[in-house]
N, C-alpha and C positions, 0 to 999 in steps of 0.2 A: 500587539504593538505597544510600542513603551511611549510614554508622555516625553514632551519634551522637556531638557531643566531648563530651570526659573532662575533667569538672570534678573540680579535689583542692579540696575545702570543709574548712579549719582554724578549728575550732571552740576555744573558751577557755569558761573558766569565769565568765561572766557571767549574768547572770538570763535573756535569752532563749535563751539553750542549753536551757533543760528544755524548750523549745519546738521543735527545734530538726529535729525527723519534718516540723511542718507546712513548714519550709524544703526538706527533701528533697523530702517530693511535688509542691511548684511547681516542683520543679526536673526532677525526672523527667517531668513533664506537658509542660514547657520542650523537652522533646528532651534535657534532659543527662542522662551516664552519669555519677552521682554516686559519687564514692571520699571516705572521713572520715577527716579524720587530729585526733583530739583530745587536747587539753593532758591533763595529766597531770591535774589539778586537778579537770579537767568531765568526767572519766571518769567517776567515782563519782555523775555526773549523771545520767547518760543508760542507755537500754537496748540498750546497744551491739548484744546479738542483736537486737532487734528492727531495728534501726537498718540491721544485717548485710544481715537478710531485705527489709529495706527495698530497699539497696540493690542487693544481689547483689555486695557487697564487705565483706573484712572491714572494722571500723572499727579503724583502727592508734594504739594511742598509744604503744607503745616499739618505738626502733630493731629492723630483723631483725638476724637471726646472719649471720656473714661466712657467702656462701655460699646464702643462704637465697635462693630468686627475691623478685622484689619484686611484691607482693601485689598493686600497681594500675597501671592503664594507665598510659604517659606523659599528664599534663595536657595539654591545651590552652588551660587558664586558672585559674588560683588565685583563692576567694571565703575571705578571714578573715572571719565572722563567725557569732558575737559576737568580737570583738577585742578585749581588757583594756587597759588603762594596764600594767601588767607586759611582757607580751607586746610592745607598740609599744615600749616602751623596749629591750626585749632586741635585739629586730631590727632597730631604727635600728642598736643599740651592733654588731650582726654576733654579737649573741652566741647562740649554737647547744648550747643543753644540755638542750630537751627534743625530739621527734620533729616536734612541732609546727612550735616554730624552724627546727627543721633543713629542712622542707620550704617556708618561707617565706625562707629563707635562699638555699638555691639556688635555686627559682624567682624569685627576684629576680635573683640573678647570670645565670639562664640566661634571661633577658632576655622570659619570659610575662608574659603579662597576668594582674595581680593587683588585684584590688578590695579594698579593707580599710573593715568597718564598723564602727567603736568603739561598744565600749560602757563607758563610764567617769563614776565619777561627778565632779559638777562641781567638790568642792576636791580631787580628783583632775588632773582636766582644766588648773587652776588653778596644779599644778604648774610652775613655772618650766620645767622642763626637758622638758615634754611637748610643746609650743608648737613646741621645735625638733627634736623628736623626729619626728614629721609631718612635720614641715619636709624632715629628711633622707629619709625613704618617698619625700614628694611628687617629692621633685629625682632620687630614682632609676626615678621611674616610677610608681609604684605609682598607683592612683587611692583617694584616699581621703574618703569620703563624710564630709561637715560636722556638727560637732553629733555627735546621739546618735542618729541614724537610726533608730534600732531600739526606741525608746521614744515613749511611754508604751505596758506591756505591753497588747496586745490585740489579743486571735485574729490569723488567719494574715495578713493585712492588715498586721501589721507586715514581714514580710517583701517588702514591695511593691516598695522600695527597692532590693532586691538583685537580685529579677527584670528590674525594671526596667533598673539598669547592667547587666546581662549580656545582656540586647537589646540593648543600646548599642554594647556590646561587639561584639555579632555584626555588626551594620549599618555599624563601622566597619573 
């Protein structure tokens, strides 16, 4: 029997993050071994021990100590979502100053498969600068789902989307 892959799910602080258990159990039901890496922000969201027991990983939101083992398997694929307008802009720019970043940063450079599903609102969205901020994801790979995917909130059904591209992902 084959292990199952090691999804790292980087979560932000957007409205469906308090939802964010019903994503895990599609995903564990999926066959994946879910590891959390959440912003700094959507920490104070969630029930991270539950979330823990959920997974059977800790949920990470600051860097380890030099030294320290790293707490989750190597990925096989990166899911950002919910994803902010913050967050997309930091990681277009390379910029690396929460835990979160930091593992969307190198699994970018180290050339996995990463899904990104924004959740931002529209004079957000409207941002000049956000337009080309996708832009740079899109041209490095990343695959990034149109729109607000993740909206209008309701029950687990919103996460359909992400199931879905991660089937995709495997059949490709």
């Amino acid at each position: 029997m084959t292990e199952r892959p090691v999804l790292h799910l980087v979560v932000c602080a957007a409205g469906p993050a308090e939802h964010i258990h019903e994503l895990v159990d599609l995903l564990i039901a999926d066959g994946w071994q879910v590891c959390m890496i959440v912003s700094p922000t959507a920490a104070p969201w969630l029930d991270r021990e539950a979330l823990q027991d959920q997974t059977g990983y800790l949920v990470r939101v600051e860097w380890r100590m030099p030294g320290d083992p790293e707490p989750h398997p190597p990925a096989d694929v990166v899911v950002a979502a919910p994803v902010t307008f913050n967050t997309v802009t930091k990681w277009a720019l390379g910029i690396n100053d929460t835990l979160a970043l930091g593992v969307l940063n190198e699994s970018l450079g180290a050339g996995l498969p990463i899904i990104a599903f924004p959740h931002v609102k529209a004079e957000l969205a409207a941002h000049p600068a956000y337009a080309g901020h996708l832009a740079v994801l899109r041209a490095a790979r990343v695959v990034v789902a149109d729109g607000n995917p993740l909206a209008p909130m309701r029950g687990p059904e919103r996460w359909d989307a992400v199931v879905e591209a991660l089937r995709s992902t495997r059949r490709s």
